[in-house]
C-alpha positions as CSV (number, residue, x, y, z in Angstrom):
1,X,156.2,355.2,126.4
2,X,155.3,353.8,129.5
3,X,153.0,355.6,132.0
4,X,154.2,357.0,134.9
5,X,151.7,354.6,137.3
6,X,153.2,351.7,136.0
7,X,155.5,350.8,138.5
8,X,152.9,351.1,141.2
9,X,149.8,349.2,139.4
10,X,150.5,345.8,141.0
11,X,149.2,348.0,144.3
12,X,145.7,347.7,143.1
13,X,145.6,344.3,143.7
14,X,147.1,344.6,147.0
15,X,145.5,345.8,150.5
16,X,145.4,349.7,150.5
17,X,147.1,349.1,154.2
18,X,150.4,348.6,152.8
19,X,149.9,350.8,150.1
20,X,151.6,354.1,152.0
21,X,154.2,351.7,153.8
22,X,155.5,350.4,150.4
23,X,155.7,353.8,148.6
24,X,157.1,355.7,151.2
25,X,159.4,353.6,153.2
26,X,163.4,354.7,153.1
27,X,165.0,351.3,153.3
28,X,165.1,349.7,149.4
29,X,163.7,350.5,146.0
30,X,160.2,351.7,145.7
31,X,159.7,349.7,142.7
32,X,161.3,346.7,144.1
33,X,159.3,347.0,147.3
34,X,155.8,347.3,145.4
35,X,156.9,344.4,143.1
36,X,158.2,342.0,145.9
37,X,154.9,342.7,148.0
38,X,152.9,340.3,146.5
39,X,154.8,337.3,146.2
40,X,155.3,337.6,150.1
41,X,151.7,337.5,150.7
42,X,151.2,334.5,148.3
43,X,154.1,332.6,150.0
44,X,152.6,333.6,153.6
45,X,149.4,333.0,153.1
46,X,150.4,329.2,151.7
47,X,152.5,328.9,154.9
48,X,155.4,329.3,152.8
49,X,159.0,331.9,153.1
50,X,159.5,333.8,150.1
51,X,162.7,333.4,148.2
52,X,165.6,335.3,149.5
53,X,165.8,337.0,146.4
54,X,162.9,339.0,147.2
55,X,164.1,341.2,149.7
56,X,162.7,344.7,148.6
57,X,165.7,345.8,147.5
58,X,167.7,346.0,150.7
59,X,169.1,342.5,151.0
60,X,171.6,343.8,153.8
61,X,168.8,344.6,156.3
62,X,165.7,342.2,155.2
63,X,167.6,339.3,155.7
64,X,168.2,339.5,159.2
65,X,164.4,340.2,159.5
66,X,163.9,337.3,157.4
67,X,165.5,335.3,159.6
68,X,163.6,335.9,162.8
69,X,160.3,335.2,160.9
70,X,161.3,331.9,159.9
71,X,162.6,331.3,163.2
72,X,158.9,332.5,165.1
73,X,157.2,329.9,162.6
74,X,155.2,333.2,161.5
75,X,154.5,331.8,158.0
76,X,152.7,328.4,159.4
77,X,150.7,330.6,161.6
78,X,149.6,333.1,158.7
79,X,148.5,330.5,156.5
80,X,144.9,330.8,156.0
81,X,145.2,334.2,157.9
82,X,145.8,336.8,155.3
83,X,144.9,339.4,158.2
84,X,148.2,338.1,160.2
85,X,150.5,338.2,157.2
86,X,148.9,341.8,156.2
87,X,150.3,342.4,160.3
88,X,153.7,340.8,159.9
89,X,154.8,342.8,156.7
90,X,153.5,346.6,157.8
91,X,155.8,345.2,161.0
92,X,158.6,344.5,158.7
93,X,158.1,348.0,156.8
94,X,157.9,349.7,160.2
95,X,161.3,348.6,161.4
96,X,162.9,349.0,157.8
97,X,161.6,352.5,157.9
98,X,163.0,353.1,161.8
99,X,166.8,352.1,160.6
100,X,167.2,355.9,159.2
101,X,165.7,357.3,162.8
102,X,168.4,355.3,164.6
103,X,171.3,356.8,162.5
104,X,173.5,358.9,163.1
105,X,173.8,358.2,166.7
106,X,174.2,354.6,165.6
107,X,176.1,352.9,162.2
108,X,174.0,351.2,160.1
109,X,175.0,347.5,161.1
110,X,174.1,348.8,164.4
111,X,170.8,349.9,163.5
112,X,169.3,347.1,161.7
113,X,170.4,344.8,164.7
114,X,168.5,347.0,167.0
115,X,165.3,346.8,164.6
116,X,165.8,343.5,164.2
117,X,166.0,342.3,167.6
118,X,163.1,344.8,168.4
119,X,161.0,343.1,166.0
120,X,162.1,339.4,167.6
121,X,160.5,340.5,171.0
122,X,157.6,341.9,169.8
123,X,156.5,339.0,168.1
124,X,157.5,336.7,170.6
125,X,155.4,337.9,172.7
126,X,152.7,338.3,170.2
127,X,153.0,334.5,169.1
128,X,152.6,332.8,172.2
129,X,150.3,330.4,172.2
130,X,148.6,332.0,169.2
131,X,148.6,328.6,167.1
132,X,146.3,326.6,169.4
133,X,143.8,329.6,168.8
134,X,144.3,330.4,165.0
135,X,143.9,326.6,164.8
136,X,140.8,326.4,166.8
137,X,139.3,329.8,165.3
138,X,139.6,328.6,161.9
139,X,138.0,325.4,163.1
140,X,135.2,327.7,163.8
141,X,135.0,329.6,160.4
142,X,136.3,331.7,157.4
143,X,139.4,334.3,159.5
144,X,139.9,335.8,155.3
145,X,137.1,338.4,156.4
146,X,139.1,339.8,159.8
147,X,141.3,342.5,160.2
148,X,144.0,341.4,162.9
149,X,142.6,344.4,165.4
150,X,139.3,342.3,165.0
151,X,141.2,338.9,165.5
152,X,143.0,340.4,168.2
153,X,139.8,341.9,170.0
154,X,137.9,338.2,169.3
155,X,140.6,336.2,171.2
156,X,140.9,338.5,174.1
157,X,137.6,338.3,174.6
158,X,135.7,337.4,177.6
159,X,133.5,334.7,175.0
160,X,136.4,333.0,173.4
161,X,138.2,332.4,176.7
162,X,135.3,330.3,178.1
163,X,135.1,329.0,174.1
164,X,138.4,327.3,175.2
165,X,137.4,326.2,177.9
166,X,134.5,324.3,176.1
167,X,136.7,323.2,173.7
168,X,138.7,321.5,176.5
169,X,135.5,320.3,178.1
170,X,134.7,318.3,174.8
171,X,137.9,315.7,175.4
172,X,135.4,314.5,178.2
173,X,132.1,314.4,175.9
174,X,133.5,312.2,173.1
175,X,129.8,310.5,172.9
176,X,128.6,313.8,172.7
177,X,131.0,314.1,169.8
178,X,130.5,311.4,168.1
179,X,126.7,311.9,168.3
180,X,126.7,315.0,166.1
181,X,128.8,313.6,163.7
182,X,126.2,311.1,162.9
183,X,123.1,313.2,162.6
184,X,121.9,313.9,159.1
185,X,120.4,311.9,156.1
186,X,122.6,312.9,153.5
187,X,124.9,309.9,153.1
188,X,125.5,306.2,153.8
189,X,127.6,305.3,156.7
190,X,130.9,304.5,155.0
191,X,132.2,302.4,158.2
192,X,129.1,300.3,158.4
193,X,128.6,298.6,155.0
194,X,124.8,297.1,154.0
195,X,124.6,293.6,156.2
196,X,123.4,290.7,155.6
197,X,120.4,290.1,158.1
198,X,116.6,289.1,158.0
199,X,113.5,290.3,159.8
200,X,113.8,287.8,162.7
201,X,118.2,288.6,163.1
202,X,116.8,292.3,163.2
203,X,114.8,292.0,166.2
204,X,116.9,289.3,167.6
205,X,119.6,291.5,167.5
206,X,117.5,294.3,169.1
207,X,116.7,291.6,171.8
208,X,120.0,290.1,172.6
209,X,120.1,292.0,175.8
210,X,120.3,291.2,179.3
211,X,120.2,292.7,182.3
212,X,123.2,293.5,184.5
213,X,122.8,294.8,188.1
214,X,126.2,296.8,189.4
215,X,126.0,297.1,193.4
216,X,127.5,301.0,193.8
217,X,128.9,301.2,197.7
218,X,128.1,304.5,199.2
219,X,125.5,305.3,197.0
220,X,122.1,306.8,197.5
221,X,119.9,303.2,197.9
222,X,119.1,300.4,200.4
223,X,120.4,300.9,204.1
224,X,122.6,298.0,204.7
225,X,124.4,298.7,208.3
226,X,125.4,301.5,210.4
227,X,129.2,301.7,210.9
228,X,131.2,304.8,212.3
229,X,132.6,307.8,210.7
230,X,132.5,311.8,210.4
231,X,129.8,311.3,207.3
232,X,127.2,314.2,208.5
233,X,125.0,313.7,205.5
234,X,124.9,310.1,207.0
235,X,124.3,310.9,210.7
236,X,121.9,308.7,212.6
237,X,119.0,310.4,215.0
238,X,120.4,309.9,218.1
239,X,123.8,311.3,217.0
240,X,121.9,314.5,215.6
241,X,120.1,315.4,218.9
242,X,123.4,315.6,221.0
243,X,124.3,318.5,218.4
244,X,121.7,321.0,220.8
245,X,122.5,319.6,224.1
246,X,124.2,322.0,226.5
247,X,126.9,319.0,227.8
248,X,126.6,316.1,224.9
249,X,127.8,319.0,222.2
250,X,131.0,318.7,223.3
251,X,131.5,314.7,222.9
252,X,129.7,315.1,220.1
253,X,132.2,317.2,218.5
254,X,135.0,315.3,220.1
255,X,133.4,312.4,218.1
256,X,133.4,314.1,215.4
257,X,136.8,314.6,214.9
258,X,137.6,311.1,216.0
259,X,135.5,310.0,212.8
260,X,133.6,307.9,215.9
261,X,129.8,309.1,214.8
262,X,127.2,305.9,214.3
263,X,126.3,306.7,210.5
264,X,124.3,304.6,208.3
265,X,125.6,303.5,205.1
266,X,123.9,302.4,201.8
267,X,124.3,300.6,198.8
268,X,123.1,301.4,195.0
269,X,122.2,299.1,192.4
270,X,122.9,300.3,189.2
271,X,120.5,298.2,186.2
272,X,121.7,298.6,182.8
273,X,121.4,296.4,179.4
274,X,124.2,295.0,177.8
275,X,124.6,292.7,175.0
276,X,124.4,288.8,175.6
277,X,127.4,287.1,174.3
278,X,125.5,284.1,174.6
279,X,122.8,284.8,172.1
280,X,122.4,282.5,169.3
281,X,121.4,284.5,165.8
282,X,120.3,282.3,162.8
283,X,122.0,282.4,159.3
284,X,121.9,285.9,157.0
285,X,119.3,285.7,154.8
286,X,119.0,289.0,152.8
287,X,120.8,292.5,153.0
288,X,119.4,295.6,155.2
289,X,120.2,299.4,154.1
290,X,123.3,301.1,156.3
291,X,121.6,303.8,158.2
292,X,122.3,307.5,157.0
293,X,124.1,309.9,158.7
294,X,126.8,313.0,157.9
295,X,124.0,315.8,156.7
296,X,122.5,319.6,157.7
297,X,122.0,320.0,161.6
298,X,119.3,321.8,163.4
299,X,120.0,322.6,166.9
300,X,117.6,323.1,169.4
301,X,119.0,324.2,172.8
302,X,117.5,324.6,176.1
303,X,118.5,328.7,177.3
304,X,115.7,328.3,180.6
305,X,116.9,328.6,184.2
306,X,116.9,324.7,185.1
307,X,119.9,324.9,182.9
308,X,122.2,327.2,184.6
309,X,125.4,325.7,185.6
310,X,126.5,322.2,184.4
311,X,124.1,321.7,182.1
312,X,124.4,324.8,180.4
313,X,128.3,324.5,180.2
314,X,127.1,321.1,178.3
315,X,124.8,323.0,175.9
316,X,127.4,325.4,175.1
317,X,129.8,322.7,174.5
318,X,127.5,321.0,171.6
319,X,126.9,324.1,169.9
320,X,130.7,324.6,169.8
321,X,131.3,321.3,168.7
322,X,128.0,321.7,165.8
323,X,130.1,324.5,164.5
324,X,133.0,323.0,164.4
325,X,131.8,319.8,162.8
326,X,129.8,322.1,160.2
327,X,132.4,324.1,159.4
328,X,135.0,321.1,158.8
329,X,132.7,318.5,157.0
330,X,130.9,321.5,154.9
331,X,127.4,321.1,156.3
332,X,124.5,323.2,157.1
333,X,123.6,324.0,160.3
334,X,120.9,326.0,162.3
335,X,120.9,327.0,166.1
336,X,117.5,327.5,168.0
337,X,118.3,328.5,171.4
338,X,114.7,328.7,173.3
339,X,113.9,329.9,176.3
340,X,109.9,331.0,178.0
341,X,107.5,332.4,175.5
342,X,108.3,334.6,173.2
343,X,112.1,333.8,173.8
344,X,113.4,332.2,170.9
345,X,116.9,333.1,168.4
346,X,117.4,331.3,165.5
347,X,121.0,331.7,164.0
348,X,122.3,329.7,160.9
349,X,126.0,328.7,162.0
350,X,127.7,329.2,158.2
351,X,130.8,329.9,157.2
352,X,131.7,333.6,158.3
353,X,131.5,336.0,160.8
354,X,127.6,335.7,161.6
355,X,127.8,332.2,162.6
356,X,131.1,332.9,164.0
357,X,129.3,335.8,166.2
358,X,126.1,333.6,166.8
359,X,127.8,331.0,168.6
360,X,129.8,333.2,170.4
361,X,126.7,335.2,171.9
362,X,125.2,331.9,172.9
363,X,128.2,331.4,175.0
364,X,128.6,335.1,176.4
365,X,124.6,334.5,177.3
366,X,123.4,333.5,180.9
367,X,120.7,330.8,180.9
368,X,117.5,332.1,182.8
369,X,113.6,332.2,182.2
370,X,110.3,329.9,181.3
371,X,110.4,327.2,178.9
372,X,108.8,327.1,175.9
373,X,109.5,324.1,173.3
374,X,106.7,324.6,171.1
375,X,107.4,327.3,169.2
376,X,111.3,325.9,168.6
377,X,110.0,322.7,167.4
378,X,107.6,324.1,165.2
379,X,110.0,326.2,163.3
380,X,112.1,322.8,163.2
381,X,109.1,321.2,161.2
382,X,108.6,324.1,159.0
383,X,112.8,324.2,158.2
384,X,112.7,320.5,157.8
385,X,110.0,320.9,154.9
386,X,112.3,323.1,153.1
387,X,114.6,321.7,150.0
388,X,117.7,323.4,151.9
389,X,117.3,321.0,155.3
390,X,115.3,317.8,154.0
391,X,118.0,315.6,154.9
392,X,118.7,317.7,158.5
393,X,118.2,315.6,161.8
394,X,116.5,317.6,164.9
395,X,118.7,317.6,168.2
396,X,117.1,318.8,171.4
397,X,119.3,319.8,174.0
398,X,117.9,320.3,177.7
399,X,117.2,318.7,180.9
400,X,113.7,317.5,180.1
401,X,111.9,320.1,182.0
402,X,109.3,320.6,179.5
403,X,106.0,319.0,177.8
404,X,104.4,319.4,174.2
405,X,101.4,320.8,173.0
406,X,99.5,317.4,171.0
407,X,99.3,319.5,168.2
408,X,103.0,319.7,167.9
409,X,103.5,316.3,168.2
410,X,101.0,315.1,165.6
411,X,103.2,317.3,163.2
412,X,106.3,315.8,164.4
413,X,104.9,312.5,163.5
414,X,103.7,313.7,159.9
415,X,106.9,315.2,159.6
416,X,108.5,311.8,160.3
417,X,106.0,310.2,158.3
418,X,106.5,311.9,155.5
419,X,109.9,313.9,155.3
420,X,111.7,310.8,157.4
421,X,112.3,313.2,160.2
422,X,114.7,311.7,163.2
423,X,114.4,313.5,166.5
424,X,117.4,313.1,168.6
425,X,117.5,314.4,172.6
426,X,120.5,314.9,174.8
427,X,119.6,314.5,178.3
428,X,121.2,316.5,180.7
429,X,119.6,315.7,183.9
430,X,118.6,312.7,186.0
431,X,115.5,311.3,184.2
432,X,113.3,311.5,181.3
433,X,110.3,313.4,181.4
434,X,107.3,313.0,179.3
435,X,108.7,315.9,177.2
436,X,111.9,314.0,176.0
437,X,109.9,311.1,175.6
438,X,107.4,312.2,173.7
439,X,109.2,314.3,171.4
440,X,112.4,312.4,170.9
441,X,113.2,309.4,168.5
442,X,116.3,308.2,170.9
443,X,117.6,309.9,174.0
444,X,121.3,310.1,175.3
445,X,121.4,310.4,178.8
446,X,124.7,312.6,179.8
447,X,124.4,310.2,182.9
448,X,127.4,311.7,185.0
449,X,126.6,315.8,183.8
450,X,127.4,316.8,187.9
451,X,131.1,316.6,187.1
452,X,131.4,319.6,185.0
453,X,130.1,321.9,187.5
454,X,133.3,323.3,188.6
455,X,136.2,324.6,187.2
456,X,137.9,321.8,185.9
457,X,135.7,318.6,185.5
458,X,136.1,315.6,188.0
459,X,137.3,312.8,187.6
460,X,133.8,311.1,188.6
461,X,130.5,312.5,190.2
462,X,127.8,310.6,192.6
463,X,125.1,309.6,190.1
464,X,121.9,309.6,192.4
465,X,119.6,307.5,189.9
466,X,120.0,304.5,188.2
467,X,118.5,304.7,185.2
468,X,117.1,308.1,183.7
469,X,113.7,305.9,182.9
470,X,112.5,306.3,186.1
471,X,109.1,306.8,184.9
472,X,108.7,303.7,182.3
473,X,110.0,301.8,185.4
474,X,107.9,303.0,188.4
475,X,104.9,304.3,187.0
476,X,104.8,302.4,183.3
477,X,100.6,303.0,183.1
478,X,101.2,307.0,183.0
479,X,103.7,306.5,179.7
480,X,101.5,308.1,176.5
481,X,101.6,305.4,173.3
482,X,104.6,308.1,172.2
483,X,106.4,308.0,175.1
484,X,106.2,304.2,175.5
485,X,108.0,303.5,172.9
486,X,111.2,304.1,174.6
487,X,110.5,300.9,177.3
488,X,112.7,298.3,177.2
């Protein structure tokens, strides 16, 4: 004889939240129900609609209701969401079981075209614009482990909006992007195949540079005439001291508004290397290694107060965009976010909620305080010399506003010495400092950072240096051996 708990043992397997719903709801077949439940959660967690044959034994009013969730595209936006297709069925139990509340005052047709068209503007509402964010929140991590109150509560938050807004910021940091998606030492380059090159092709290639100047009108440089406009940051002296006069205010401000003010203008020159076309290279002689790239991340990021505003909207952007790229290519990554002494979180952005909640309270965090690099680097080296992150590349992320300890940089050395460290900095300022120099392998200078102050980022932003090597170009005798390796 069969036992009496037979028809509800596929319940154990199912979430205890629709346990109650399925035994005791008065539209169907109890068994039916329990038996249909959890070929709808396999077919909406694979994106799929059940069969129409599995209509909890009430084919008359689930069909209508399987209508509308076809029609909402709620079974795309469950897959990989078991939390959302746990929501959409106690929905549909909800308004099977409120068809009996309805009647008598209305027939039954009547009262499953109410439920029905209830449950239409509720989700409606519910599913607007929720695929961008389910697609961008799995992006971030694992959703299996999140009720739908929790998803709910983590996409109204005050974090995840400005997530978005980083997310959107990224379209204008595709270098950025494309930076972090080569760090690592885990694997060969797969779009740049071992080439045929010798010694001499090496450095000739590393040579076959010139020089091109850009003249930048209106730029912070050389005074080259004085013409007339309403430019106050341009005014000339003589048109400054009529500003306190008790009679000359007034044509100076008549002037003003005519645009008729003598004003100085200048001229910029911006210097930068590009490659020679005209550069001869001799015949390939043997093959050099593709460099390695694709492997664990470690994340150092500048939290001081020389970073709040643009800059820290940048910082925020590149730990976004390290957990995304972690997440989607399956590799390791650690965030150190650093601040004065003694101010220093380390969080391992892995699959799941704590890296989820890690980055997260990086964003939600204002950027103020000292700076102190030592310490972060240091417990770079020490993570480095561990199996887990041999193959991890260091990334500093700052403005430059800091110096190391020689200590720290003779084991950054060793550390590249022997464990074939690469140091990476993104510069997010107007010019390298001894810090950045001495620390980092390369440095990408973020040259144009003054657009993303605002709201929406502009289109372009007065750069008021040339080159962020100020230093190896002015003053190249106060350059350390370390740092001097970045000139020319």
């Amino acid at each position: 004889m069969r036992g009496l708990d037979d028809p509800y043992a596929p319940l154990e397997a199912l979430s205890r939240e629709l346990w109650l719903p399925a035994i005791v709801n008065s539209a169907g077949d109890t068994r039916q129900r329990i038996a249909h439940l959890g070929p709808w959660i396999e077919a909406l967690d694979r994106g799929l609609m059940p069969p129409p044959a599995l209509d909890f034994g009430d084919a008359q009013a689930v069909a209508p209701l399987r209508a509308v969730v076809d029609r909402l595209g709620l079974p795309g936006l469950c897959q990989g969401v078991p939390a959302l297709a746990l929501q959409v069925l106690r929905a549909m139990f909800w308004s099977l079981d409120r068809i009996v509340d309805l009647q008598p005052a209305l027939d039954r047709e009547a009262a499953i075209a109410r439920v029905t068209a209830d449950f239409e503007a509720e989700w409606t509402v519910q599913t607007q614009g929720l695929q961008d964010e389910l697609a961008m929140l799995q992006g971030l991590g694992d959703l299996s482990h999140l009720r739908w109150d929790e998803i709910q509560g983590l996409l109204r938050s005050r974090e995840w909006q400005e997530a978005q807004r980083l997310s959107a910021l990224l379209a204008h940091l595709q270098p950025l992007v494309e930076l972090i998606r080569q760090l690592g030492r885990s694997e060969h380059d797969p779009a740049a195949p071992p080439a045929e090159a010798t010694d001499a092709q090496a450095s000739l290639l590393r040579r076959a540079m010139r020089t091109r100047e850009t003249l930048l009108p209106g730029a912070p440089g050389e005074l080259t005439g004085i013409h007339r406009s309403a430019r106050l940051d341009r005014l000339l002296g003589s048109e400054a001291a009529q500003i306190r006069h008790p009679v000359l205010h007034r044509l100076w401000r008549a002037r003003l508004a005519e645009a008729n003010l003598l004003t100085y203008d200048s001229q910029g020159v911006l210097v930068e290397q590009v490659a020679d076309p005209s550069a001869r290279l001799p015949s390939p002689a043997r093959r050099v290694q593709a460099p390695r790239q694709r492997g664990p991340l470690i994340l150092c990021v500048d939290t001081s107060g020389s970073m709040q505003g643009a800059p820290e909207k940048i910082a925020k952007a590149v730990v976004l965009e390290a957990l995304r790229t972690s997440q989607r290519e399956q590799r390791g990554c650690v965030l150190i976010a650093f601040g004065g002494q003694g101010e220093m979180v380390t969080r391992e952005l892995h699959d799941g909620r704590a890296g989820l909640e890690a980055m997260l309270a990086l964003i939600g965090m204002g950027f103020d305080g000292g700076t102190d690099v030592q310490t972060p680097i240091e417990h770079a080296i020490d993570l480095v010399a561990q199996a887990r992150w041999r193959s991890a590349d260091l990334l500093i992320v700052s403005d430059g506003e800091f110096g190391c300890m020689p200590a720290t940089l003779d084991r950054l050395d060793q550390a590249r010495a022997e464990l074939g460290l690469r140091v990476q900095g993104i510069l997010i300022g107007d010019r390298e400092t001894m810090g950045l120099l001495e620390t980092c392998d390369a440095i990408h200078w973020l040259r144009d950072w003054r657009r993303f102050g605002s709201g929406q980022p502009l289109r372009e932003a007065a750069v008021p240096v040339h080159t962020a090597s100020l230093t190896a170009l002015y003053f190249p005798n106060a350059l350390s051996a370390r740092a001097g390796r970045h000139k020319g």
